[in-house]
C-alpha positions as CSV (number, residue, x, y, z in Angstrom):
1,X,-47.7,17.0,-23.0
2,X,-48.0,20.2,-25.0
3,X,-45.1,21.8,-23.1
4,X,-41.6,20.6,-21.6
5,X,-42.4,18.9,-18.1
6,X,-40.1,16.9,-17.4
7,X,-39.5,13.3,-16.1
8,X,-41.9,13.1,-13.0
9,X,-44.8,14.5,-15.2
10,X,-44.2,13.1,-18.5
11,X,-43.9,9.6,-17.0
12,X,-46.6,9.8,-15.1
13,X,-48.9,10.7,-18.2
14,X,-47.9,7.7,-20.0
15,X,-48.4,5.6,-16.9
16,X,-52.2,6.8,-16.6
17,X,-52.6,5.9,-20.0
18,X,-51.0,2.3,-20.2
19,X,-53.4,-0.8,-19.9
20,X,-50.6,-3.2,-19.2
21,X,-49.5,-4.7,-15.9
22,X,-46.5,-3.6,-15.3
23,X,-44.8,-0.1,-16.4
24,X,-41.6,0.7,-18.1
25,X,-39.8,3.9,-17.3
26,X,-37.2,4.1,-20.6
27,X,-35.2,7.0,-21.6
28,X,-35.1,8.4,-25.0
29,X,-31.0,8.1,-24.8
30,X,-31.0,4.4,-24.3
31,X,-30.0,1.5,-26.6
32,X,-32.0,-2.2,-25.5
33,X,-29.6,-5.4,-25.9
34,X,-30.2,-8.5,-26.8
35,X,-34.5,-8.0,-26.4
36,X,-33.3,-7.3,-22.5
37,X,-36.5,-5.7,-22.4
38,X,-39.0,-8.4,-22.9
39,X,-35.8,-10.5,-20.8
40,X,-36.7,-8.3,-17.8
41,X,-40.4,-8.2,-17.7
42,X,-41.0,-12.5,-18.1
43,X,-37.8,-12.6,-15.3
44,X,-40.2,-10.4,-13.1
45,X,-43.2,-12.9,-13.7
46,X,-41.1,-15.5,-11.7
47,X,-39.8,-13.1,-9.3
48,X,-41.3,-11.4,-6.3
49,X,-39.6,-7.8,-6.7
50,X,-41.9,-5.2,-7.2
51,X,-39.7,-3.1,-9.6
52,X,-36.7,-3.9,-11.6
53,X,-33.3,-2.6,-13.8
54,X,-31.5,-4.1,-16.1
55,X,-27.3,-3.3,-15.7
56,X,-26.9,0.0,-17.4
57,X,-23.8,0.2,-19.7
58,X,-21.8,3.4,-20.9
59,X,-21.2,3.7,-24.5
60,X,-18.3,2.2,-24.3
61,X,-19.4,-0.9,-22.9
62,X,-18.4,-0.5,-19.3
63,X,-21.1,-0.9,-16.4
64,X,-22.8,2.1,-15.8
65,X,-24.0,2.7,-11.8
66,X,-27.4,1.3,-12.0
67,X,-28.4,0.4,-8.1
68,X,-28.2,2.3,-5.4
69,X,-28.3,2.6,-1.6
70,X,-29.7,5.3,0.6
71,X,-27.6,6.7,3.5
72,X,-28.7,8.7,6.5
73,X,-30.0,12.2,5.7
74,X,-28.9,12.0,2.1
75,X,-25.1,12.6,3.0
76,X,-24.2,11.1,-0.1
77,X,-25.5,14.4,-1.5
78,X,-22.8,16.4,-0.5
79,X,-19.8,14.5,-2.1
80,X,-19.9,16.8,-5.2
81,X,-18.4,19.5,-2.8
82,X,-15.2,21.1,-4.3
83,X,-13.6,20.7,-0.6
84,X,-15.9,19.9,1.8
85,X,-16.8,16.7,0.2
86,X,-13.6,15.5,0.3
87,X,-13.3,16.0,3.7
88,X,-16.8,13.9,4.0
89,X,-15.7,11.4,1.8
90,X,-12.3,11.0,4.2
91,X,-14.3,10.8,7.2
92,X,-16.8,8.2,5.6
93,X,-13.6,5.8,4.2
94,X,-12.3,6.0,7.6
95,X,-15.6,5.0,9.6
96,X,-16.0,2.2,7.5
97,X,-18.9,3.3,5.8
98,X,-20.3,1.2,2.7
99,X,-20.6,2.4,-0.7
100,X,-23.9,3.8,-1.7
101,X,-24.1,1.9,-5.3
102,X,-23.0,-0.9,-6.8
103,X,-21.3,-0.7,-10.4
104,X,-21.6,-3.8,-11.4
105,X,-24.5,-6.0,-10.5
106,X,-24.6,-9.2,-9.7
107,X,-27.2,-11.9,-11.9
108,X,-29.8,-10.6,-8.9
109,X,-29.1,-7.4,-6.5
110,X,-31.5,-6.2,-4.5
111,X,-31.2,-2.2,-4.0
112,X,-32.8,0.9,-2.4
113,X,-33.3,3.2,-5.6
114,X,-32.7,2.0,-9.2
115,X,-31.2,4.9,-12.0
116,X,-34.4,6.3,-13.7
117,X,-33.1,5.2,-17.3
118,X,-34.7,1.9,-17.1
119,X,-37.3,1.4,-14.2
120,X,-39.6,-1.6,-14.8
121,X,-42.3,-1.4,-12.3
122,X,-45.3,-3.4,-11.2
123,X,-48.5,-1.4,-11.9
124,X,-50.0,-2.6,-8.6
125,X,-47.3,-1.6,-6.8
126,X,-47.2,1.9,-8.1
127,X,-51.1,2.2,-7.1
128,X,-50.0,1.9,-3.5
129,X,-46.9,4.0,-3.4
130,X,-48.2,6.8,-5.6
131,X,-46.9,7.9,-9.3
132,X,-43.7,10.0,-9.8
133,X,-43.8,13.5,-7.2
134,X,-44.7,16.0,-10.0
135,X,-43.3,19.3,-7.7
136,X,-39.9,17.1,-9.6
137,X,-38.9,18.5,-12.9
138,X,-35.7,16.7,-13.5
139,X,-33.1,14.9,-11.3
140,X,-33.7,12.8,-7.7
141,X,-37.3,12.4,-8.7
142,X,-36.8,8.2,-9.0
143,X,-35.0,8.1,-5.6
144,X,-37.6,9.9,-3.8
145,X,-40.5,7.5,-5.3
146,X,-38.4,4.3,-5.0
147,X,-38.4,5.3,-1.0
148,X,-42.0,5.1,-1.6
149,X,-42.0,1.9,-3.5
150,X,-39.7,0.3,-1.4
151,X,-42.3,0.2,1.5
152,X,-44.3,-2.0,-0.8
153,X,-41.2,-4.6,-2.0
154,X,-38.0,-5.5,-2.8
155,X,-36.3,-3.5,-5.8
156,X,-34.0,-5.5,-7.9
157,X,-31.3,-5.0,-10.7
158,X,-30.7,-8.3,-13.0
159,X,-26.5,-7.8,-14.2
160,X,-26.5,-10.4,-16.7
161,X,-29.1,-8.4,-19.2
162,X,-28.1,-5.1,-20.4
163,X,-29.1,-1.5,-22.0
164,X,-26.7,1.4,-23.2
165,X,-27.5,4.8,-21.2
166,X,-25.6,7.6,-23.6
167,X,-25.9,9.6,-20.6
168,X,-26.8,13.1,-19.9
169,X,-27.2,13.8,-24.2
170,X,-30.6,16.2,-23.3
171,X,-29.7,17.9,-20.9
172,X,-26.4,19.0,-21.8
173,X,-27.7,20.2,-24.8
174,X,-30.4,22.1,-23.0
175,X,-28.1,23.5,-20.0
176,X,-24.7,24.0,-22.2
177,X,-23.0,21.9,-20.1
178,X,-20.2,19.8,-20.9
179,X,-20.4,17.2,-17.7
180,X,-22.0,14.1,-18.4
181,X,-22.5,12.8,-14.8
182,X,-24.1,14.2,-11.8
183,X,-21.4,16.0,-9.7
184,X,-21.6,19.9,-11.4
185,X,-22.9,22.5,-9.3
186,X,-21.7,25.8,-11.3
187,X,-23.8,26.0,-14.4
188,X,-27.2,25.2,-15.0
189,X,-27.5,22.1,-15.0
190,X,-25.7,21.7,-11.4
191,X,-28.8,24.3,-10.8
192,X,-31.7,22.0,-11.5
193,X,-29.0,19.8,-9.9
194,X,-28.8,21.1,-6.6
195,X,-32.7,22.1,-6.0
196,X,-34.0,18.4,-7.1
197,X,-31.4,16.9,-4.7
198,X,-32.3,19.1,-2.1
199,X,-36.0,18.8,-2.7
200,X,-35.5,15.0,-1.9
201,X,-34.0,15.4,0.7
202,X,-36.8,17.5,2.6
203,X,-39.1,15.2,0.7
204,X,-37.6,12.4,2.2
205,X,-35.9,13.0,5.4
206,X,-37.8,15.8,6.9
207,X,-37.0,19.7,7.5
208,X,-34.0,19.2,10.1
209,X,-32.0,17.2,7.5
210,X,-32.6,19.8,4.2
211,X,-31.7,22.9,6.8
212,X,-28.5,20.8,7.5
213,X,-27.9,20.2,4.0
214,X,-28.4,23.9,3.1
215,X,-25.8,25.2,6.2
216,X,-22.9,22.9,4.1
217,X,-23.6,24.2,0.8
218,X,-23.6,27.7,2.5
219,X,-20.5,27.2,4.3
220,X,-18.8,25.8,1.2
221,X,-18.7,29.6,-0.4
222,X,-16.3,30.7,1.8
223,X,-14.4,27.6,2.3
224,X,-14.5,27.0,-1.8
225,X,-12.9,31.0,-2.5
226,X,-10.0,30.9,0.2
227,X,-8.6,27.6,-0.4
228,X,-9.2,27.7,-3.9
229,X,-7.1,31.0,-3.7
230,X,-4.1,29.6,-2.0
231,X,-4.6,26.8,-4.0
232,X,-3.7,28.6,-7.1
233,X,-0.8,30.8,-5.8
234,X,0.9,27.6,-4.6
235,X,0.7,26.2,-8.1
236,X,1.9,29.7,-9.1
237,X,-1.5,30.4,-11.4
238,X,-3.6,33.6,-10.9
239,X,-5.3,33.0,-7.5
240,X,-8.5,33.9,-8.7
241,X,-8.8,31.5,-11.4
242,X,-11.8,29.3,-10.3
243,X,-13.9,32.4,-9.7
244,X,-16.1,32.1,-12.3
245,X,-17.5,28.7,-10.9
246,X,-17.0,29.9,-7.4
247,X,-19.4,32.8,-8.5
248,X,-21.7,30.7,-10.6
249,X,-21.5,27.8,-7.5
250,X,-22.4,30.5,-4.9
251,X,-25.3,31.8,-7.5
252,X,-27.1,28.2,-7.7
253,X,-27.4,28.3,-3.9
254,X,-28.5,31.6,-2.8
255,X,-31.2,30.6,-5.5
256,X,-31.6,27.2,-2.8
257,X,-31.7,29.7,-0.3
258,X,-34.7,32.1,-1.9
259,X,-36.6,28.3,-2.8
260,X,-35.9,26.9,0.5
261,X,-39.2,28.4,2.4
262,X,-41.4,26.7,-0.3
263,X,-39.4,23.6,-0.4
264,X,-39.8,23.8,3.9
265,X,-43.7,24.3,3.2
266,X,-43.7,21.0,0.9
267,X,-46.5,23.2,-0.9
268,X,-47.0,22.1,-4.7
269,X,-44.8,23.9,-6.8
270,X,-43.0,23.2,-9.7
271,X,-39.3,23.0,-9.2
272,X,-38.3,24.0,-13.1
273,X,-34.9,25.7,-13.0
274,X,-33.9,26.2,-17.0
């Protein structure tokens, strides 16, 4: 590519220039068991899916969250809160909502969005839909194009053939961060974090839900400082203890907040935060 671009971009690249017909979307940090990927492609001949996974596993051999569902405006979005998420989450539990992934797969489970480590894709299907949104550097950029895909047919993860994901390796080298999954929002990495997710979710959903999702992370400044404060002084620890990630938190989204009129405009632009 001749400079770092990222998933969207990068994928895309190799996807104009493959002859075959059907695409495989692999990361670099992934370990292939048992030939699951020739497994995967000759189970889609005799399928009708249009894309496919294979179960992700951690390192240690447990299942790694490989399908997923999508739920109303994105909601699912805002669980990485500090408080208000757990106030979400609460509510959710208590209306009966369902889970919006599956950890463990059954031999076939159809899903809304598969994790981008291992996407194996119809090439037909992707000429409908469109490629990868490029505006994407990293992060949410698979959901956003399986909601595109999805239109076109069923998405699929097969649990009984496998592939390690050492998750998060890159980028935590690149961003300094020490969290392997998706949930920060202080450092860097929660940057790149919080503007892809949100960048979905105006992709997907429309204006009304990303000026929704903006108000909660604004609200959460406030909400984040004085209850983290009390917080502390009950456990009888400095009360401003958290206030280097309540600074760096409230830093990531007044930088949402400077992007948000591009993002609203759904111009072209290239959402590269590190």
């Amino acid at each position: 590519m001749g400079y770092n671009a990222g998933f969207a971009r990068a994928n895309n690249a190799g996807m104009k220039q493959a002859k075959g017909d059907t695409f495989l979307l692999l990361n670099p940090d992934t370990i292939v068991i048992e030939d699951s990927i020739n497994n995967c492609y000759q189970r889609m001949q005799n399928d009708t899916c249009i894309a496919a996974a294979t179960q992700l596993l951690n390192a240690d051999g447990t299942p790694q969250i490989t399908g997923n569902f999508f739920m109303a405006g994105g909601l699912n979005h805002l669980l990485p809160l500090p408080y208000l998420g757990k106030v979400l989450k609460a509510v959710a539990q208590l209306g009966g909502v369902k889970k919006t992934n599956i950890q463990q797969a059954d031999t076939v489970t159809s899903v809304d969005w598969i994790n981008g480590a291992f996407i194996m894709v119809r090439k037909e299907a992707v000429e409908k839909a469109g490629m990868l949104d490029e505006d994407f550097f990293l992060y949410a950029e698979e959901i956003e194009w399986c909601s595109r895909l999805k239109k076109q047919g069923e998405l699929v993860v097969y649990g009984d053939l496998f592939t390690t994901h050492l998750q998060g390796e890159s980028i935590n080298s690149a961003t300094e961060s020490s969290e392997k999954g998706y949930f920060t929002l202080f450092d860097k990495k929660g940057l790149q974090l919080m503007v892809s997710m949100n960048l979905r979710i105006r992709k997907q959903f429309g204006v009304g839900w990303f000026c929704f999702h903006l108000l909660i992370l604004f609200s959460e400044i406030p909400i984040f400082f004085t209850l983290s404060f009390f917080h502390n002084l009950i456990l009888c620890k400095n009360p401003l203890t958290d206030i280097k990630v309540i600074n760096g938190y409230a830093s990531n989204v007044f930088t949402l907040l400077k992007l948000s009129p591009v993002i609203i405009s759904n111009r072209p632009h290239f959402y590269k935060m590190f």
